[in-house]
N, C-alpha and C positions, 0 to 999 in steps of 0.2 A: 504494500500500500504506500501512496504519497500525500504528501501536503499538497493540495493542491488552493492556488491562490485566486480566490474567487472576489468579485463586488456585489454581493445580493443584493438588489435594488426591489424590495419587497415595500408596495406602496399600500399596504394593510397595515391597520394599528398607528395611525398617523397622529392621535389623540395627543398632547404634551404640550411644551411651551417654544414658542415658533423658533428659538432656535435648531430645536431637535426638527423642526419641519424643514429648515430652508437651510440651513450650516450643510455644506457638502461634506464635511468631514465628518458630521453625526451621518451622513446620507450613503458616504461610503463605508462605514464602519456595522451600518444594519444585520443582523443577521451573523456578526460577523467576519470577521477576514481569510480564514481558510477554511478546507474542508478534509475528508479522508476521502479517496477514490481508488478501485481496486488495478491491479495490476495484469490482472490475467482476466480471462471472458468466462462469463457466467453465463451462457447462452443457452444453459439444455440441462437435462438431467446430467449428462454425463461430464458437462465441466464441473456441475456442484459437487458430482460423484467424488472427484478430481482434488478439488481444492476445498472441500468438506468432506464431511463423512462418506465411505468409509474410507474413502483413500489420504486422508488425514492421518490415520491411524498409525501407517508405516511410517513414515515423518517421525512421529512421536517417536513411537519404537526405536527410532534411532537414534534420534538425539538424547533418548533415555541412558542409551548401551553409551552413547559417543556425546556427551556434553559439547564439545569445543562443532558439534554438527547444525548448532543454532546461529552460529554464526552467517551458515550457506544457505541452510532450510528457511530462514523467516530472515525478518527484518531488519533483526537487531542491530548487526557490524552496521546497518546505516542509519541509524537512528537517535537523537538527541533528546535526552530530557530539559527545559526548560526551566528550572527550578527559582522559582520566588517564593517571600513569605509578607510582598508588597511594602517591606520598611523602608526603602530610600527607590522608590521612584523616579528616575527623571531629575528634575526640578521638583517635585510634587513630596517628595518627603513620605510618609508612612501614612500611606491611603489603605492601607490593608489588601487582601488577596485577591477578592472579587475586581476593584477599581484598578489590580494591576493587568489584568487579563489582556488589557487592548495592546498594552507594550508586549506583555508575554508573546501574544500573538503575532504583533508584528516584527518581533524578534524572528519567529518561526519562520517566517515565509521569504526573511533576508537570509536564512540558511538556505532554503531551498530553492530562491532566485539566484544568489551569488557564488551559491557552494555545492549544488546541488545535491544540499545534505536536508535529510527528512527531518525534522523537530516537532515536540510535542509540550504547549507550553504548560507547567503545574503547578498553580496559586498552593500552596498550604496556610490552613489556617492556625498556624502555630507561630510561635517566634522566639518558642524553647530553642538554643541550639541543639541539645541533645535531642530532641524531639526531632527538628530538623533531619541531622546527622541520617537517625533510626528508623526515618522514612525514607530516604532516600535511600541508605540501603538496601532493604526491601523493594522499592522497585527499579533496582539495578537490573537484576534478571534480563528486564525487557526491552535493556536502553546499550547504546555500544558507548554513549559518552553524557556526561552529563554538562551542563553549561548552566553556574549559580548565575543569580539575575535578582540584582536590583534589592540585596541583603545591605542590612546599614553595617556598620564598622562600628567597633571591631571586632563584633558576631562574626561578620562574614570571613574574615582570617582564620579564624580556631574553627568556625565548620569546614569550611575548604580542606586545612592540615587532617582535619578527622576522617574527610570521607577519602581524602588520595589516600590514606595510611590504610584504613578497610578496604577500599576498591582496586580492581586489578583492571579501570575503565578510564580514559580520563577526565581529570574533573578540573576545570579551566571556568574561575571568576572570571567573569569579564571584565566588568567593572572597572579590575586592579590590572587584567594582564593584556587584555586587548588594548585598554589608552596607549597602555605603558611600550608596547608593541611599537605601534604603530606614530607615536610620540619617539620613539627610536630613530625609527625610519627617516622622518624628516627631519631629525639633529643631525644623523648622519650626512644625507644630503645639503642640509646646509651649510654643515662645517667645511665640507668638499667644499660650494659655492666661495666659500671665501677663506680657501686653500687651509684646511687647520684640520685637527683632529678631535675626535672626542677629548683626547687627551689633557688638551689645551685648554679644555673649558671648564670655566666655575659658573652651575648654574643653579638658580633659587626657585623654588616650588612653592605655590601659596597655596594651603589644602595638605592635610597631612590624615585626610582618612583614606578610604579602600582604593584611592587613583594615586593619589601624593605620594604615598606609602611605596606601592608597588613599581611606581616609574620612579624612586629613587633609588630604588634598590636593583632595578632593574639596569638603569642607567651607571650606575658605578660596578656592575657586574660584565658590561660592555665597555667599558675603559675609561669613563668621564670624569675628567679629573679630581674631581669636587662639587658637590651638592648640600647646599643648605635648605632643610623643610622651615615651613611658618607654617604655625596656627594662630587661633582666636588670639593666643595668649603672647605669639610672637614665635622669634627661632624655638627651633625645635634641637635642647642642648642640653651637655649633660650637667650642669650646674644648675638648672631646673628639676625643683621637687613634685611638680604636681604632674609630672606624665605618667600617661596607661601605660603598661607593660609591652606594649607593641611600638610605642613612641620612646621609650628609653632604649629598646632595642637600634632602633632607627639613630638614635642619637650618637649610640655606639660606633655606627656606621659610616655617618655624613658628618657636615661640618666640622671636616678638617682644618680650615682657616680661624675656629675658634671662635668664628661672631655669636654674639648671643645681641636680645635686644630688637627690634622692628626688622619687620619683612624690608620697610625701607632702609632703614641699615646696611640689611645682607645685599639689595639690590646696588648699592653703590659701588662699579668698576665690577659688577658683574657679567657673565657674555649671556646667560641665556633667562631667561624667565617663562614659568611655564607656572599657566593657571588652571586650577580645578579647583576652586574654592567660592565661585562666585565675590562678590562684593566688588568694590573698584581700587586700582590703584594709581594713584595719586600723579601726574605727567612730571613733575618734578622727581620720584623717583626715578620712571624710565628714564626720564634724560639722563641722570647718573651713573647710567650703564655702564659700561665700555662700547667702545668703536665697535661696529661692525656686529652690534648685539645682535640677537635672536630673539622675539617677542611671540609664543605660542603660549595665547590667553582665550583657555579652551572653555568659558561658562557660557551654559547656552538659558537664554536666548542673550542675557546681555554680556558679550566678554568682557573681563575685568580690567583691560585696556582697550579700548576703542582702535582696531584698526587706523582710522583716521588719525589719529597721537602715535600709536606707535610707528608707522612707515615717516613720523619725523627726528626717530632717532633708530632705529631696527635696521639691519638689511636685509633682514627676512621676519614676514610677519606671518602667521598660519592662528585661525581660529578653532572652534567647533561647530562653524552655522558652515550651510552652502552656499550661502550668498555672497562669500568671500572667496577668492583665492587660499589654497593650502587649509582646507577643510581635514583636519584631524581625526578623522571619521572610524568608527572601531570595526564595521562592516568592511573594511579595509581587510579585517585581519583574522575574526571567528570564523567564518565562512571556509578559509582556505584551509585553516589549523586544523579546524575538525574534521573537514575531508582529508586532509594526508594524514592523520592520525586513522582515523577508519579505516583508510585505504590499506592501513600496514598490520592494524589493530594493534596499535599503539598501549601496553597495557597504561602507560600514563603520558603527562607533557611536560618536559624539561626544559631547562633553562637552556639547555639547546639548540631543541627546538624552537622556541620563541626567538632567539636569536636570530637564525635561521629564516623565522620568515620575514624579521624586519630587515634583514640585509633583504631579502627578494622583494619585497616591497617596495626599499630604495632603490632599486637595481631597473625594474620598471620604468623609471621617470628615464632614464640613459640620457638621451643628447637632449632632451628636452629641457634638461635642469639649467631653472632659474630661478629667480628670488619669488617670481609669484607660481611657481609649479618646482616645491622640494617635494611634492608627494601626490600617486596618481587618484586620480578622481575617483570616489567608490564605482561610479560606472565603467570604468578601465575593464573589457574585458578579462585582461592580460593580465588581470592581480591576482584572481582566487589560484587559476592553476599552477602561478609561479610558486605562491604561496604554498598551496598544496604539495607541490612536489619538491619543494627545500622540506620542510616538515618530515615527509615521508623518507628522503633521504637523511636526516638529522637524527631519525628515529630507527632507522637499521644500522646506522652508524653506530648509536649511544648502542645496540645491541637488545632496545624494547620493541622493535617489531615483533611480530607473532604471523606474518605472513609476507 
């Protein structure tokens, strides 16, 4: 069976408040955004014979004697679990399970337009982690990878670490590993643009939950010279006594130049700034940059640098909307990951492999790199399968293939 991506246009039940009548995006959303449709013909007694009872039955029998045979017989090797519990939505914050459904969904169907991977999106109405963890266990069986979604911080770290450590499937935040990804991709391109290297760079991150977190640690694991986090409360250091157990780790990690004290502090003779914290920063910072800085100020809808401010001190400016140049977009990067992971039956996803696909990512943009295109437009053909197939290679490499 497939996801298949449908517009119900069902003009019954029109009763409500005229937005719900006349918004095309409540008009597209009716019914729905996907569907399940079968694979094989139902046409007679003899296909149901076929693909039900009784000829179901050997199927079964086999994959009973032969477990690793569900992999061929049914669906699973392509199939993705969804998983939310609706606490960090979007912008939208902890709507709960039901009101995450539309993003769930639309999650699903950029799997199976961009990756041609099948998804199934799963609201739970818990926000126990163990609770979490113990359900998704449980419906492993039926999934070849699971993909968390839209889980607040820093729940979402200690269930992630629980279910890779139980699971022999992979289990890939997005959240933290797709920005971080794909946030790779165009540092590297744009260090290239103006001849440097990861190396080279001191970069400051505003937002030190599930995206902050993970693109720093990501980034200093890919070469980058140095990274300082801010929070509510300022840098992210260890001479600070009120951090969580995830942010003193962090602290361990980064800021090595020893700043403590404002986000604008840390920004002064910095090369890169990268936003995932919403709120705004101040143009007098940016200017304080260094020469030749990098300005990817990823809050949607409003970035916490205005485009328009930063192209007057940046030489490369990248958001999180489409309406700009250098769209930071994470459909860049789930899509391809989880097909070359299935593709190999990946039992998990390494820091390898992620690496892997944000070089292939960069690799994409080739002679077109310039300061308003360090990174290819989610509609690039030419991203998923590149993606895919670094992935898949990265993964028989690391020696976790299984096929």
């Amino acid at each position: 069976m497939a996801a298949e991506i449908v517009n119900p246009r069902n003009d019954s039940g029109t009763e409500g408040a005229p937005e719900e009548l006349f918004d095309p995006v409540f008009a597209l959303h009716r019914g729905g955004k996907m569907a399940v449709q079968a694979t094989v013909p139902l046409r007679d007694k003899d296909d149901l014979s076929l693909a039900y009872t009784p000829g179901v039955a050997k199927v079964c029998t086999a994959i009973a004697e032969q477990p690793e045979l569900v992999n061929d017989y049914t669906w699973k090797s392509q199939v993705v679990a969804v998983v939310t519990d609706g606490t960090a939505v979007l912008g939208l914050g902890d709507i709960g399970p039901e009101a995450s459904l539309p993003v769930m969904e639309g999650k699903a169907i950029l799997f199976k337009q961009f990756g041609g991977v099948d998804a199934v999106p799963i609201a739970l109405a818990t926000t126990d982690t163990d609770e979490i963890v113990e359900t998704v266990v449980r419906l492993a069986p039926s999934f070849g990878g699971v993909n968390l979604e839209d889980i607040s911080a820093p729940r979402c770290f200690e269930i992630e670490r629980k279910l890779q450590e139980r699971l022999d499937i992979p289990v890939f935040h997005d959240d933290q590993h797709g920005t971080a990804i794909v946030t790779l991709a165009a540092l590297r391109n744009a260090a290239k643009l103006t001849d440097r290297t990861l190396g080279d760079l001191r970069a400051v991150i505003s937002g030190a939950g599930a995206a902050g977190v993970a693109i720093a640690k990501f980034l200093l694991e890919a070469g980058l010279g140095d990274v300082a986090v801010a929070d509510r409360k300022g840098i992210v250091s260890r001479d600070r006594e009120d951090l969580t157990d995830v942010k003193r780790e962090l602290a361990e990690i980064t800021n090595k130049a020893g700043l403590s004290g404002s986000l604008e502090t840390a920004l002064a003779g910095a090369d890169v700034f990268i936003g995932v914290s919403g709120g705004t920063v101040p143009e007098a910072a940016v200017a304080s940059m260094a020469p030749n800085a990098f300005v990817f100020a990823m809050a949607n809808p409003n970035p916490e640098v205005h485009p328009d401010i930063a192209h007057k001190y940046a030489a490369v400016v990248a958001t999180g909307r489409s309406d700009y140049p250098n769209q930071i977009n994470n459909v860049l990067a789930f899509p391809g990951i989880f097909a070359g992971a299935l593709q190999v039956r990946a039992s998990r996803i390494t820091e390898g492999m992620k690496i892997a696909a944000a070089n292939a990512i960069a690799d994409v943009v080739g002679d077109q790199l310039a300061a308003d295109c360090v990174i290819p437009s989610p509609f690039d053909e030419r991203v998923a399968p590149a993606v895919a197939a670094a992935v898949a290679a990265a993964a028989r490499a690391e020696g976790i293939a299984r096929r």
